[in-house]
Steps between C-alpha positions, in 0.01 A plus 500: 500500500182661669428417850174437643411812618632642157216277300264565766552888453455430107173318554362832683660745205356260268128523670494848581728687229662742642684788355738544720688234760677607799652248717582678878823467662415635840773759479455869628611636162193304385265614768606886436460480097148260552367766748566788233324351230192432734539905526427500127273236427127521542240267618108613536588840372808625751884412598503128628734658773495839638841633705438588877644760713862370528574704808227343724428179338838423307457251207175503525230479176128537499292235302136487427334239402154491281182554736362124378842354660564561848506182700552113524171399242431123713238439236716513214768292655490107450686187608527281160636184681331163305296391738210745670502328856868593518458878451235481776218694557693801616598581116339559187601224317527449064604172319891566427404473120198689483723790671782472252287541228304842647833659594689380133231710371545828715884473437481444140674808358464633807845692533495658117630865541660431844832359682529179613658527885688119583544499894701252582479505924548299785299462784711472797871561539753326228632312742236388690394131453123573546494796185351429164569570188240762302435672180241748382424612166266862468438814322473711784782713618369602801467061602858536373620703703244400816674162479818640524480627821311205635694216397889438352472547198826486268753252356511272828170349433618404126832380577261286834264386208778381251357248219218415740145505475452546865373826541178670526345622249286848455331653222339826550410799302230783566336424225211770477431522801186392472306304777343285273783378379683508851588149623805356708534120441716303730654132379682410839575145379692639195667790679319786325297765514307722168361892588339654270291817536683674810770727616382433877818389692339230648378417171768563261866458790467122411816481785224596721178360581457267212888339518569543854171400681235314223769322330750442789272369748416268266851397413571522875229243530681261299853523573434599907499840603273742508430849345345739740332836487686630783772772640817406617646646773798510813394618855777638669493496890775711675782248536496493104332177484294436231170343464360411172089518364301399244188715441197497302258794434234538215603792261475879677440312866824614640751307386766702335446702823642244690775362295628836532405604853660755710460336835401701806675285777819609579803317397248255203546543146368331226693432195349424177550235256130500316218660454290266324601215380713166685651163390508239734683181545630262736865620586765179542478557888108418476396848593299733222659762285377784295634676249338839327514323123406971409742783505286759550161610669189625263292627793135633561569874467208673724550501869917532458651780701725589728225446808468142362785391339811694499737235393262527198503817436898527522517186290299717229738770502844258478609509148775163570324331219355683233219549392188551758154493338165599621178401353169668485578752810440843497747750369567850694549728220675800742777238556421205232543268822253209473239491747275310713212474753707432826895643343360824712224662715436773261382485178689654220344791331576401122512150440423305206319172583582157362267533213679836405236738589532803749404397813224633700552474859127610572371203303605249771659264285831405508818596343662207485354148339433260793746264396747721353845381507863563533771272393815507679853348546521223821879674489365906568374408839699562798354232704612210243614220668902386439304148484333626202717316230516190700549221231372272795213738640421547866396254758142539616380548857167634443179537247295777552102473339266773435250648384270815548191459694277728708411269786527086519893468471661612814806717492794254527463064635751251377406133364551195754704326271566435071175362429290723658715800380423389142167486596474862658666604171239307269214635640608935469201691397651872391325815388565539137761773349505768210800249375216281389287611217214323742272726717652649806437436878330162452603169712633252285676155625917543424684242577824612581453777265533254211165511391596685186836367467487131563584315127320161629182316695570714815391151657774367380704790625409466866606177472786568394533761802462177715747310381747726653453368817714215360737674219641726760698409864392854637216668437425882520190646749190588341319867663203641352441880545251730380562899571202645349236394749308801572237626812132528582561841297687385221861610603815312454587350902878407444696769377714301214796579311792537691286372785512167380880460591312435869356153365784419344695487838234293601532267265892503516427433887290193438728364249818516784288375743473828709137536556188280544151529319152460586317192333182657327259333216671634215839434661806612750442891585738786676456574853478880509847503710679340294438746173763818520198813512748732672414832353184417315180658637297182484308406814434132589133507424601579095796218488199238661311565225710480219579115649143460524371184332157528456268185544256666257690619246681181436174328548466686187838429355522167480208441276643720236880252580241207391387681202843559400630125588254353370625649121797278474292163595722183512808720455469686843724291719341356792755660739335830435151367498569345853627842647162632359332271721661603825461924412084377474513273819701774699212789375245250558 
């Protein structure tokens, strides 16, 4: 007797006729024998995989993707749910039928010639009561092996999903690659997603943006928790205590920086447990715990190195879980090490850019794609937290909002209380990112960097963020910090990076209760002795104005906050609207 997932495999063979169907077990013996085949098989004319430098960067492969299909394509991704009002005006939306129909089309036959890959994963650890059951069908064996390293893929999730019908459900193949024919439908209600078109991680890694954010949040929506675009991580003070955050960065703003940050205060340490992605849900003492639902990080490439992010860097040479893939860098052909603007100072003499052509260093272009990519175990890095496989999660103490802004946003205040913290969150304006197939370095409203992500009315999801305030006995403080605001001459003011340890001792202070704040407009501020400086050349007169709040510029501001509000009509709850009204009497 078939079970569900057995007749639900069928259906797909049936649809897209396959020659071949290969049904992953997760093993290493798998990994080893899938990652020599990609060695052999071609896609757009060369190897789908290309072998690394073992010595430097051990287990490591080189991918490249086609030049059309480089990023997250927003405009090509849609929320089917049945009614329009409930996908919201922050996603495209497509009647659930009228979207079946386009995509049956597209996968018709779609797989004749190629190998069906069955990835049967989890999202979360086995034992953990807040993981979910997944499955993704594709004909791409770089996805295959993508999703291997960032979820659990293997026998666990079958033997989890028995003769159920609970679990989600992904279709994706590359199709042509064509952007014509390039569409990513979400059905949230029916817990499933179809790609057709791309070999984008974001795109194609179902596990990823489309399971574990767009279709998450909105299943977090209905059963009570929340899915969140945001690092975990543990501050360590000296004693060995242990103070746990929440934080949420658009794409390429910082944030794996800080989930794995080296910090610069004597005795700290910060231990990771995310990098992008967190779970949420009331713990049975009332407080809230996350859980990373990934097992691995696929972060921005550019801007890496050992001056930024060492933990990185030695993360990319571990070789604990194999394999490591990068996407669309560069490739140094004197040591066939992949390469990137920001992995070193100097630029390498021969090197083959991410489009496969010789690079010229006098052309001023760069090397490296902008949101090139590298895909990585959670298990290679040294600063992994033991509280990683946590069935349970961690408690939160802290949530951490940001964004990257030249002026406006000051560099670090904390919310008065929940409400207005869920305001100060729903209001984020961010510069956009290369991860975003969108135009760079233009202000767009973020909401808790969910814009993209959220699978619902994202009126309906701040009220949903409200009703915390009565799910949960304890609730976490909300900061908001920004550290790209820049001078009268354009420079960066606050150093950053390992820097940033220095405001989260702040914020570990006003959580114990150490130090008091100022009371500004926007909310409670640092005094300038109570934020640890010692051996930073910074005078006074720089750290006053990046706490500035500017009368004018938010004069300016909130305007644009109406603009956005004023999108979600009867859905925006009133709570928010109300905080609006005392930002514009307070800049009045």
């Amino acid at each position: 007797m078939k079970t569900q997932l057995q007749k639900w495999v069928d259906e797909q063979v049936a649809i897209m006729q396959p020659d071949k169907i290969y049904w992953m077990n997760g093993s290493d013996e798998e990994a080893r024998e899938l990652v020599n085949l990609a060695e052999e098989e071609k896609r757009d004319g060369h190897p789908i995989l290309k072998k690394l430098n073992d010595k430097n960067f051990q287990g490591s492969y080189y991918h490249r993707s086609n030049t059309n299909d480089v990023a997250r394509t927003e405009h090509l991704t849609f929320i089917c749910l049945p009614n329009k009002e409930d996908a919201g005006p922050n996603n495209n939306w497509m009647d659930p039928k009228d979207a079946k129909e386009k995509m049956g089309n597209f996968f018709k036959g779609c797989m004749k010639g190629r190998t069906m890959y069955v990835i049967p994963f989890l999202m979360g650890n086995p034992k953990s009561p807040y993981s979910k059951n997944c499955v993704q069908v594709t004909d791409s064996l770089y996805v295959a092996l993508s999703m291997r390293i960032m979820t659990r893929v293997g026998t666990a999730a079958i033997e989890k999903i028995g003769d159920s019908n609970d679990f989600f459900k992904g279709v994706h193949s590359v199709g042509d690659i064509n952007p014509e024919r390039r569409f990513i439908m979400h059905f949230p209600h029916e817990n499933m997603v179809l790609s057709f078109g791309s070999g984008y991680g974001g795109n194609a890694l179902l596990g990823k943006k489309c399971y574990s954010l767009r279709t998450a949040s909105y299943l977090g929506y209905q059963e009570g928790w929340l899915a969140e675009h945001m690092i975990i991580i543990a501050v360590e003070d000296p004693k060995g205590k242990r103070t746990y955050f929440l934080g949420s960065f658009p794409s390429a703003c910082g944030k794996t920086n800080l989930a794995l940050l080296n910090p610069v205060i004597k005795g700290y340490k910060v231990w990771t447990l995310g990098d992008d992605i967190a779970w949420i849900n009331v713990g049975p003492d009332g407080k809230l715990y996350a859980i990373n639902p990934e097992m691995g990080f696929f972060g921005v490439a550019p801007g890496t190195g050992e001056n930024t992010n060492p933990i990185m860097i030695e993360t990319l040479k571990n070789n604990k879980f194999f394999p490591t893939l990068y996407t669309n860098t560069a490739i140094d052909n004197d040591t066939n090490n992949p390469w990137w603007e920001g992995l070193t100072e100097e630029v390498p003499e021969n090197l083959t850019n991410w489009q496969g052509e010789k690079h010229d260093k006098a052309s001023g272009k760069v090397a490296a794609h902008g949101n090139s990519r590298f895909t990585v175990s959670a298990y290679n890095c040294p600063t992994l937290a033991e509280e990683f496989d946590n069935p349970l999660g961690v408690p939160i103490s802290g949530i951490i909002f940001g964004g990257r802004r030249k002026s406006t946003i000051p560099l670090v205040y904390e919310s008065s209380n929940w409400q207005h913290g869920v305001f100060t969150a729903s209001i984020i304006g961010s510069e956009t990112t290369a991860a975003s197939s969108s135009a760079t370095g233009v202000v767009r409203r973020d909401p808790m960097s969910m814009l993209p992500f959220c699978g619902y009315n994202m009126g309906d999801y701040f009220k949903h963020w409200l009703s915390f305030e009565k799910r949960a006995k304890t609730l976490p403080k909300i900061f908001m910090v920004n550290w790209f605001r820049k001078d009268e001459d354009g420079k960066f003011m606050w150093p950053g990076f390992r820097d940033n340890s220095r405001i989260l001792k702040w914020m570990i202070d006003r959580i114990e209760g150490k130090v008091s704040a100022q009371e500004k407009e926007l909310g409670l501020f640092p005094k300038l002795e109570d934020l640890d400086l010692s051996n930073l050349d910074i005078s006074d007169k720089i750290m006053e104005k990046l706490l500035h709040v500017s009368k004018e510029e938010w004069q300016k501001e909130i305007p644009m906050i109406e603009e956005f509000y004023t999108k979600f009509g009867d859905r925006m709850p009133q709570e928010l609207k109300n905080q609006l009204d005392n930002l514009r009497k307070k800049f009045a």
